[in-house]
ROKEFI-371212 format. One record per residue (C-alpha): x, y, z; chain; residue number from 0; residue in three letters. Coordinates in Angstrom, 1 decimal. Last residue first. Example, Ala and Ser with C-alpha at 12.3 -4.5 7.8 and 13.67 -1.06 7.14 Angstrom:
residues 2
SITE:13.7:-1.1:7.1:A:1:ser
SITE:12.3:-4.5:7.8:A:0:ala
END
This chain:
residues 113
SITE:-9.5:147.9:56.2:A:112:unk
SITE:-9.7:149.7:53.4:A:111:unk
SITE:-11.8:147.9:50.3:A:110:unk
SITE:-10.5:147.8:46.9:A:109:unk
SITE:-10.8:143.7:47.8:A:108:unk
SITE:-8.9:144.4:50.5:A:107:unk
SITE:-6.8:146.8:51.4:A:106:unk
SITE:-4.7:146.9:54.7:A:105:unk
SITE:-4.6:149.8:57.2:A:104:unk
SITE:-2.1:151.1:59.8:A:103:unk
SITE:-3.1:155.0:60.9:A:102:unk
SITE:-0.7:157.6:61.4:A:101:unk
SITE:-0.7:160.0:64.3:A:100:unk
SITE:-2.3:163.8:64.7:A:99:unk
SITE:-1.9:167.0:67.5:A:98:unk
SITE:-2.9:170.9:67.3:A:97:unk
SITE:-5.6:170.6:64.9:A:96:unk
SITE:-7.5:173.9:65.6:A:95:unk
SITE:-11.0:174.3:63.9:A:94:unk
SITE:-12.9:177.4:63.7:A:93:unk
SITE:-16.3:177.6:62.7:A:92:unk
SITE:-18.1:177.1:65.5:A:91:unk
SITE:-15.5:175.9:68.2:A:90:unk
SITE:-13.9:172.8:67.1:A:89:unk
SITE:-11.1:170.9:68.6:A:88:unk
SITE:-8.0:169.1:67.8:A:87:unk
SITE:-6.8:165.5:66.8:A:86:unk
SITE:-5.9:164.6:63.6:A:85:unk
SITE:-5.9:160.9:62.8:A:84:unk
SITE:-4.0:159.1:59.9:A:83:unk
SITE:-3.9:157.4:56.9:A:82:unk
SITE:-0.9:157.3:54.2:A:81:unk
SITE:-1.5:156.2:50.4:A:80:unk
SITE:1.7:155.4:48.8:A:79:unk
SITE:4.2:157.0:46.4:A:78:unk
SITE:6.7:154.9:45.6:A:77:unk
SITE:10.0:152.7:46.5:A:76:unk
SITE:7.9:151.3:49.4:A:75:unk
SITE:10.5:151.7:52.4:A:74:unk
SITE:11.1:155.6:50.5:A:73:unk
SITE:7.6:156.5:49.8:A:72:unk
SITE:6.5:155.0:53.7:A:71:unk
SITE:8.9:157.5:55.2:A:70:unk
SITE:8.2:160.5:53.2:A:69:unk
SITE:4.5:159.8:54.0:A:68:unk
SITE:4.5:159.5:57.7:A:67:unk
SITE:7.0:162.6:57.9:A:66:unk
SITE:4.9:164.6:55.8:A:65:unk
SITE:2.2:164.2:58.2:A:64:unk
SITE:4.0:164.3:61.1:A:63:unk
SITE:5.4:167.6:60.5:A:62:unk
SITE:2.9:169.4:59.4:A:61:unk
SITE:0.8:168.1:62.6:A:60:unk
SITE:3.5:169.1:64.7:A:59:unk
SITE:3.4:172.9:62.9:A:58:unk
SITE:-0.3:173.0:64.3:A:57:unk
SITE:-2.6:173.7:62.0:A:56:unk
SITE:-5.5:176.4:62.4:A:55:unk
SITE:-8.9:176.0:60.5:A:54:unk
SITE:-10.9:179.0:60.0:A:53:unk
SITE:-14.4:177.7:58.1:A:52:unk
SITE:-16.3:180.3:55.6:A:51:unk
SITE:-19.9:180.8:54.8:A:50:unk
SITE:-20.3:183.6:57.5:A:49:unk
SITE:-23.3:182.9:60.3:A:48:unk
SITE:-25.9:184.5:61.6:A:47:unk
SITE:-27.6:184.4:58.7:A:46:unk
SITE:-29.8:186.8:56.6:A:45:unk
SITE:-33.0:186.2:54.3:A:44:unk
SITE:-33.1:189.6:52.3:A:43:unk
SITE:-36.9:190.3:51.6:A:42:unk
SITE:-36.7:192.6:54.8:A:41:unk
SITE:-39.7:193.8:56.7:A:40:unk
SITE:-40.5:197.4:57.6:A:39:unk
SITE:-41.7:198.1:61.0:A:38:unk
SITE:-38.3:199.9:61.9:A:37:unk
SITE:-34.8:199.3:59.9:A:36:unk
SITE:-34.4:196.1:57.8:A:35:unk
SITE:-30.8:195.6:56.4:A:34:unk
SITE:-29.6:197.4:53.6:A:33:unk
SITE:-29.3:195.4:50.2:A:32:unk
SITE:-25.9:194.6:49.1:A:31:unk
SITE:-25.6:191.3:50.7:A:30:unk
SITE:-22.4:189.7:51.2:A:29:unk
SITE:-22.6:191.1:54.8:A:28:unk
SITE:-25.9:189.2:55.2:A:27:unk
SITE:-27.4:191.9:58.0:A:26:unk
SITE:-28.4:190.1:61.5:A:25:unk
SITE:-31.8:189.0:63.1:A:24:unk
SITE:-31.0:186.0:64.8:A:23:unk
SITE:-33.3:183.1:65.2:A:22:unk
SITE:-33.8:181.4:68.5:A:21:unk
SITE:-31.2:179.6:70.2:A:20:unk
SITE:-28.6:176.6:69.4:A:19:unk
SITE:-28.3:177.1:65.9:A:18:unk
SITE:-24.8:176.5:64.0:A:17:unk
SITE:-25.5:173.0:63.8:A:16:unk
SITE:-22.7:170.6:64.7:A:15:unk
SITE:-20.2:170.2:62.4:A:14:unk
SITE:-18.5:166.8:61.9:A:13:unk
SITE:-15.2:167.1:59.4:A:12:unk
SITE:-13.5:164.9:57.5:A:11:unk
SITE:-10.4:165.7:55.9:A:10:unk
SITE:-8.8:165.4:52.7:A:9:unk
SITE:-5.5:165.9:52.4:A:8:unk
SITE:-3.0:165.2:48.9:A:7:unk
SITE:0.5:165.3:48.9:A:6:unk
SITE:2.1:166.2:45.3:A:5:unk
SITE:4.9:164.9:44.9:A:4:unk
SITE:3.9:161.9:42.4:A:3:unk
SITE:1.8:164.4:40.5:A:2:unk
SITE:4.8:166.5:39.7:A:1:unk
SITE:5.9:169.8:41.2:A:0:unk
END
């Protein structure tokens, strides 16, 4: 696959904190120290949360995507730059994109308007 067919995604993402309530006591599962047990305190800070983020496309979203910039590369002659919106929903750490739409945008002076 060469450079010019390569479709590259970068998305932005708001994530709210992952703490709404007090702390959580839990085991780091990438830890291999044993969690506390009793009156004994652990040197092991712990989360309650895993470093990882599910996200879950929609086929549509595929679809529209690549559509938006197959169509631009063959009116331009090139490869261009395509912006867009995805629209889903976040819960945690998993995100679900279930819907998106392309973006009109001029630049100017290196700026994206």
């Amino acid at each position: 696959m060469s450079s010019a067919d390569r479709i590259d995604f970068e998305m932005e993402v708001e994530v709210e904190s992952a703490s709404s309530g007090p702390p959580v006591d839990l085991p780091n599962p990438t830890s291999p120290a044993p969690p506390a047990t009793g009156n004994t305190k652990s040197v092991v800070v712990t989360t309650a949360t895993s470093g990882s983020v599910t996200v879950s496309l929609h086929p549509l979203v595929i679809m529209n995507v690549s559509e938006h910039w197959t169509r631009l590369r063959a009116q331009e002659g090139s490869p261009q730059t395509v912006i867009g919106a995805l629209i889903g929903k976040q819960k945690g750490r998993n995100i679900e994109v279930m819907n998106s739409f392309e973006l009109v945008f001029s630049v100017i002076d290196g700026d994206i308007v």
